[in-house]
C-alpha positions in Angstrom: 6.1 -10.9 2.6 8.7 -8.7 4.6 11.5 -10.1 3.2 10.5 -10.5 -0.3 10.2 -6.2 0.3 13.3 -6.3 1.6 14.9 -7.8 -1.2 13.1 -5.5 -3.6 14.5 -2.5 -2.0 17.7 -3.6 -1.5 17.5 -4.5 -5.5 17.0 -0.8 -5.9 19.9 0.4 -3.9 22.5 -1.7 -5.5 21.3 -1.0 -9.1 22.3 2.7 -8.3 25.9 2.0 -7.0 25.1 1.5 -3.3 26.9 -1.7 -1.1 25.0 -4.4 1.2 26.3 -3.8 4.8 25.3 -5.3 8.6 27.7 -2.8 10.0 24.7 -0.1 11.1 27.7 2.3 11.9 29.2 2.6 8.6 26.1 2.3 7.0 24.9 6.0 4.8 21.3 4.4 4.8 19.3 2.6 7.8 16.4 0.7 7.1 13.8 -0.6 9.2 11.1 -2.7 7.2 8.5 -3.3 9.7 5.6 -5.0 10.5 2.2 -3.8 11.8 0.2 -7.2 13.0 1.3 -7.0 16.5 1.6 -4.6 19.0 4.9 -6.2 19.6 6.4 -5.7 16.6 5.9 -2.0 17.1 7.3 -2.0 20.5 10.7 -3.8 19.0 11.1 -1.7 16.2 10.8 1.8 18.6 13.8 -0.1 20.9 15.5 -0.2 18.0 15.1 3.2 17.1 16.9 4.1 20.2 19.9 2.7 19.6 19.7 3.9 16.0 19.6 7.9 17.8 23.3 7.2 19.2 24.3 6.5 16.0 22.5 9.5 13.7 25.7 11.3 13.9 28.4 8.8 13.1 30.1 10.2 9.9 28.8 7.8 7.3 31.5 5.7 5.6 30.7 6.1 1.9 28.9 9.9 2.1 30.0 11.8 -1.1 32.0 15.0 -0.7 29.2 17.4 -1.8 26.8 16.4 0.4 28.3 17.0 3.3 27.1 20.3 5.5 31.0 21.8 5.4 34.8 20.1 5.3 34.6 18.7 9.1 31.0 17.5 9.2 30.1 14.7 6.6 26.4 14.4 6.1 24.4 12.4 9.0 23.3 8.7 8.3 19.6 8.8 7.0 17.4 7.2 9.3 14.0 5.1 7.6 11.0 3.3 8.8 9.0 1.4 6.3 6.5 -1.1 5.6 2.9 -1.4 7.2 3.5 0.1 11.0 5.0 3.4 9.1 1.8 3.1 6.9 0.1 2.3 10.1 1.5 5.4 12.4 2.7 7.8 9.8 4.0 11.1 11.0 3.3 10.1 14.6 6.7 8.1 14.1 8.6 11.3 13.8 7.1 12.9 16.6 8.1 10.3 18.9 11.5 9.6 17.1 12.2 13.2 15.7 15.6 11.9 14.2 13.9 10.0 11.8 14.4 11.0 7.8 11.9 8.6 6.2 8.3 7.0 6.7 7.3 5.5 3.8 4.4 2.3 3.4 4.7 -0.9 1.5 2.7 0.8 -1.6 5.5 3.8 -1.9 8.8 1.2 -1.8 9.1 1.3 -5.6 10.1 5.1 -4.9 12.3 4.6 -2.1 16.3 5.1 -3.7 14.4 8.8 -4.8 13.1 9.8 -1.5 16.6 8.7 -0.2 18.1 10.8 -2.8 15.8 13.9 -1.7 16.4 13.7 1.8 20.0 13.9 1.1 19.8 17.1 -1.4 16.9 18.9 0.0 17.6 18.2 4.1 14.1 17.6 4.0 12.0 14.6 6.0 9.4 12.7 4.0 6.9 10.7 4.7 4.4 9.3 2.3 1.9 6.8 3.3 -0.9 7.5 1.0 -0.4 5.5 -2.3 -3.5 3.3 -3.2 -0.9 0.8 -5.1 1.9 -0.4 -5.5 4.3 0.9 -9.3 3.8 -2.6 -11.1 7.6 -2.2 -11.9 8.8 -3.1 -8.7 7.9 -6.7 -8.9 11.2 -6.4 -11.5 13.4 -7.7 -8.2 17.0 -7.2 -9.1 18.1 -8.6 -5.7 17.8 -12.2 -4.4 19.6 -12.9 -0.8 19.5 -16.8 -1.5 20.3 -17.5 -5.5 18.4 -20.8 -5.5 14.9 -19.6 -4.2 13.2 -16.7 -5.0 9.8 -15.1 -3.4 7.1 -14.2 -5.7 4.1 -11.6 -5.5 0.9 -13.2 -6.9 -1.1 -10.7 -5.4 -1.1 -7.5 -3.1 -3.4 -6.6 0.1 -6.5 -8.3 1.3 -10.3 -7.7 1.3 -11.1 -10.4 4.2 -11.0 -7.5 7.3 -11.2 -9.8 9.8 -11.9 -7.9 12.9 -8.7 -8.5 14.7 -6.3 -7.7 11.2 -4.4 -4.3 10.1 -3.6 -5.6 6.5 -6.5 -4.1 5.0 -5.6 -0.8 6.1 -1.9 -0.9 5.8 -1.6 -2.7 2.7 -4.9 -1.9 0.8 -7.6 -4.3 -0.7 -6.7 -7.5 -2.2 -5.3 -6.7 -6.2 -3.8 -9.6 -8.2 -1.0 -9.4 -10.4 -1.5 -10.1 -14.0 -0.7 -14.0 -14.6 1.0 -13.4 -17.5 3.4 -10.9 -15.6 3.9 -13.7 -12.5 4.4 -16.2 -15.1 7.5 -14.2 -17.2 8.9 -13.1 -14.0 9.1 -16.6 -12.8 10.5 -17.6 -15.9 13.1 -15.2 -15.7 14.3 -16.2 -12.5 14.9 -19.9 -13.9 17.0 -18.3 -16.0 18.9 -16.8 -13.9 19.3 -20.2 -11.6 16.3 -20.0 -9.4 14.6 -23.3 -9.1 12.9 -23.1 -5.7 9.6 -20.7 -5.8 7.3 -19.5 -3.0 4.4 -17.9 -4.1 3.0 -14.6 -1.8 -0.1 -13.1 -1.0 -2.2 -12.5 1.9 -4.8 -14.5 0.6 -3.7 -16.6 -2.0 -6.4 -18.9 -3.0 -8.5 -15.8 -3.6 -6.3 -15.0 -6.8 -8.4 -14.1 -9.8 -8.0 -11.9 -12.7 -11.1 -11.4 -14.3 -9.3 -10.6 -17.6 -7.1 -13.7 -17.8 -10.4 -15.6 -16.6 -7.4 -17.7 -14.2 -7.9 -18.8 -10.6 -5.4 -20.0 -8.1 -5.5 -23.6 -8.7 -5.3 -22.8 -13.2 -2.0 -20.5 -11.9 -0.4 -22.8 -9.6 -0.6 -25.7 -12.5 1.1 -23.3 -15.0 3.6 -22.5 -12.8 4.7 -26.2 -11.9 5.1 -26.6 -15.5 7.5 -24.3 -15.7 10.9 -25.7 -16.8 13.2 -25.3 -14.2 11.1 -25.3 -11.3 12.0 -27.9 -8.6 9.8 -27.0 -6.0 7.2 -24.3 -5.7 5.3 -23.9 -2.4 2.9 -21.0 -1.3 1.8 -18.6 1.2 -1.0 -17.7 2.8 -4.0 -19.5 2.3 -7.7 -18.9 4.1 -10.1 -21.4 4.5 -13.3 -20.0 3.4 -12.0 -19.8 -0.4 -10.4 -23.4 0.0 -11.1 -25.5 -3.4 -10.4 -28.8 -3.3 -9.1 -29.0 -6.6 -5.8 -27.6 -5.0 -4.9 -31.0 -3.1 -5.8 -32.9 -6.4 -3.5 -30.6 -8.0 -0.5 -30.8 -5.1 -0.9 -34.8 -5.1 -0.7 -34.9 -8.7 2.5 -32.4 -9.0 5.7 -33.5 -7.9 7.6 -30.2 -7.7 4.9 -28.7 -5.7 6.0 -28.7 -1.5 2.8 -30.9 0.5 2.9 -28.1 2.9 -0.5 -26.4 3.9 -0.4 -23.3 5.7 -4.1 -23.1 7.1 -4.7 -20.3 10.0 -7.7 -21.4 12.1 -7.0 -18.7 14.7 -9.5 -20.1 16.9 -11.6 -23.3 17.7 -14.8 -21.3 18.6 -17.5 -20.5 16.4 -18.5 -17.8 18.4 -14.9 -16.2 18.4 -14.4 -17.1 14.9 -18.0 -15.4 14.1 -16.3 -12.3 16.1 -12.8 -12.6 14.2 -15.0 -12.2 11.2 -13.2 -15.0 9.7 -16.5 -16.6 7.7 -15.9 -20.7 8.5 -16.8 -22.6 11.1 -14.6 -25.0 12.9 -16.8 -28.2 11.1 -16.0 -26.9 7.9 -11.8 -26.5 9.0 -12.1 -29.8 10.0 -13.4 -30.9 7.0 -10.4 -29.4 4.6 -8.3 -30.9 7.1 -9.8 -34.5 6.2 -9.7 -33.7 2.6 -5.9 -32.7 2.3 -5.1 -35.3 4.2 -7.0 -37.9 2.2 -5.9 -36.7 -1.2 -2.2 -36.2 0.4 -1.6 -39.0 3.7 2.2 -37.4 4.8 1.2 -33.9 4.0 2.0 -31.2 6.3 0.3 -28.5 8.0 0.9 -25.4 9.5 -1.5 -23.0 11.4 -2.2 -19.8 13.1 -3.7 -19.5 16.4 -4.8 -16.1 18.6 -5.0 -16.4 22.7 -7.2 -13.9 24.4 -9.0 -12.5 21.8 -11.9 -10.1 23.9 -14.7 -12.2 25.4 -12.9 -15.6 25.1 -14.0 -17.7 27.5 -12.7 -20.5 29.0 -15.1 -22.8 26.9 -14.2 -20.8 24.1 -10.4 -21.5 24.4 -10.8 -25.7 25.0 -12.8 -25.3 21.7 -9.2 -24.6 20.3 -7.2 -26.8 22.7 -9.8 -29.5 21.6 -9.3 -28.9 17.8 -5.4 -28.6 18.0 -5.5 -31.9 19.7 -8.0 -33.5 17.1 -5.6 -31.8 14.0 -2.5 -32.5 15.1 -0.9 -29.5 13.4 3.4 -30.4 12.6 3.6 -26.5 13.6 1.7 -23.7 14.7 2.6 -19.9 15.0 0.5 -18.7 18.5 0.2 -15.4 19.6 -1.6 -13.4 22.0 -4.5 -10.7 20.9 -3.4 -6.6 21.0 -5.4 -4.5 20.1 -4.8 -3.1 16.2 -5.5 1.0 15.3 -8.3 0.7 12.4 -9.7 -2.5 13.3 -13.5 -3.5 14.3 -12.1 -5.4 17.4 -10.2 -2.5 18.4 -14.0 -1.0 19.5 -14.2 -4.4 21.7 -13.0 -4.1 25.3 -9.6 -6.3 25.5 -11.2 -7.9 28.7 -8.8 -10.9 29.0 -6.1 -10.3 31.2 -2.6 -10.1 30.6 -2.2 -13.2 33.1 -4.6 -15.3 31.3 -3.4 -14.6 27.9 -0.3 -15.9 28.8 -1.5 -19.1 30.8 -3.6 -19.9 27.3 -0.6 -19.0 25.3 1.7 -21.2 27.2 -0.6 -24.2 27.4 -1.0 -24.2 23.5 3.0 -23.9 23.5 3.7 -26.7 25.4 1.0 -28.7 23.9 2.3 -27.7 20.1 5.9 -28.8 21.2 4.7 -32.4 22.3 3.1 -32.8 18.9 5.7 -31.1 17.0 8.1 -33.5 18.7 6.4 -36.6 17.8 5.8 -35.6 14.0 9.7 -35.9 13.4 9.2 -33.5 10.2 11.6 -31.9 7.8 11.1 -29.8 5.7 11.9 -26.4 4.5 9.8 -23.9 5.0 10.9 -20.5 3.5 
């Protein structure tokens, strides 16, 4: 999801005459496009910050004549945070990193190149957080990083809250795009050479627009029949709006990857009650069965959480148990912090910081054993 924003801001930059660079030094504009799911991320992108600060007065390479504050001192490199942790902190950014020019969230991107272009004439900071949704013209990406795959909106935010997750707040409630619009952009992107697809949302197999009368499964099939298309893949998927019409559809389709990504988070139904997550660990199993009946030499990714408040030690051989019983080719796992906004925030994070990362490093090794022993490839965008 990060980088498909990426891309779309980038897109708007170049459009008005602006260059690409890795060189943060020459650079007129830095750009941090952040995420807000862990603690972690937060801490990494305040670290970088700080090295950004040194920086902040470095002439910029490509700063225009008249903006520049008199003959011997060009303009000072604009500064940016954006994405959910500066939707997620807003002006609290600032106060902690004062040289900072820009805090804008994931719903304001479309009006990024004119905030840039304000700070620059006005010498004025700007944050803006507060947009319900996102301008329905900024899914018009004019920037692609790889030319042969291209990342695709299907839908924006997510109405799931489960208890541990920012996205609700950060990004707003779940909206789907119109299919018609998905279905021209995509079309458009063949044309100009695309013929590798991945499909984003929070939630994806909760797509619906009631106006269409079009579900995931209907917009998938559409999409594979798209001339061009060579292989269309798609992210994130829950289990509790799982129809298994989907693997009929993935067997049937050549072009589409057999790639599942399936969080379970936990193995507990009493955590997974307290995640809020609204399946039980029978019923996972069960889509598990299905996939891998319809497709035999399908593959599956997962999510998992260590430490979430009150796990137990029952609670966490629940998920060693299932991980063992799935046999997942990966799994992303990561220990619970606590999220700003959440319901589990108002739970007492009573694991410890030792035990989180015994859990955490027992469902590592045990992951690279079966990863090992899978002998998959495939890319995964």
């Amino acid at each position: 999801m990060n980088d498909h924003d990426s891309d779309l801001v980038i897109g708007q930059f170049l459009a008005h005459g602006y260059k690409l660079t890795e060189n943060k030094k020459e650079a007129d504009v830095v750009l941090l496009n952040t995420c807000s799911v862990r603690q972690h991320a937060e801490d990494r992108v305040f670290s970088e910050l700080g090295a950004l600060k040194k920086l902040k007065s470095v002439p910029p390479k490509f700063a225009p004549a008249n903006l520049s504050r008199g003959d011997n001192h060009p303009a000072e490199k604009i500064i940016g945070v954006i994405g959910c942790m500066a939707k997620n902190l807003g002006k609290k950014i600032i106060e902690r990193a004062p040289y900072v020019d820009l805090v804008i969230g994931p719903n304001d991107l479309s009006h990024i190149y004119d905030y840039v272009k304000q700070i620059r004439e006005k010498r004025k900071k700007i944050v803006e957080i507060d947009s319900a949704a996102r301008d329905k013209s900024f899914y018009k990406n004019l920037y692609h990083r790889d030319k042969k795959h291209a990342y695709v909106n299907i839908s924006e935010g997510c109405s799931n809250f489960c208890s541990y997750c920012v996205v609700p707040y950060v990004r707003g409630l779940q909206r789907s795009r119109p299919a018609k619009d998905i279905l021209d952009e995509i079309k458009k992107l063949t044309k100009d050479g695309v013929s590798s697809v991945t499909l984003l949302g929070q939630n994806v197999n909760d797509f619906g627009s009631k106006q269409e009368n079009i579900n995931f499964v209907e917009l998938l099939n559409l999409i594979s029949g798209i001339k061009g298309i060579k292989e269309l893949s798609f992210l994130t998927l829950h289990p509790k709006d799982i129809d298994f019409r989907l693997f009929d559809l993935m067997a049937k389709k050549k072009n589409i990857l057999k790639y599942l990504h399936l969080p379970i988070q936990s193995g507990s139904n009493r955590i997974l009650k307290l995640m809020n997550r609204k399946y039980t660990k029978e019923k996972y199993l069960k889509i598990i069965k299905e996939f891998h009946k319809k497709i035999p030499n399908g593959v599956i990714a997962t999510d998992v959480i260590v430490g979430f408040p009150t796990e137990t030690e029952e609670d966490f051989q629940d998920t060693l148990d299932l991980m063992n019983k799935v046999k997942f080719n990966f799994a992303y796992i990561f220990k619970y912090s606590p999220r700003p906004h959440t319901k589990a925030q108002n739970l007492s994070d009573d694991i410890p910081k030792e035990e989180k990362q015994r859990r955490h490093q027992i469902l590592l090794n045990l992951q690279r054993g079966i990863s090992r022993t899978k002998k998959v490839r495939i890319k995964i965008f």
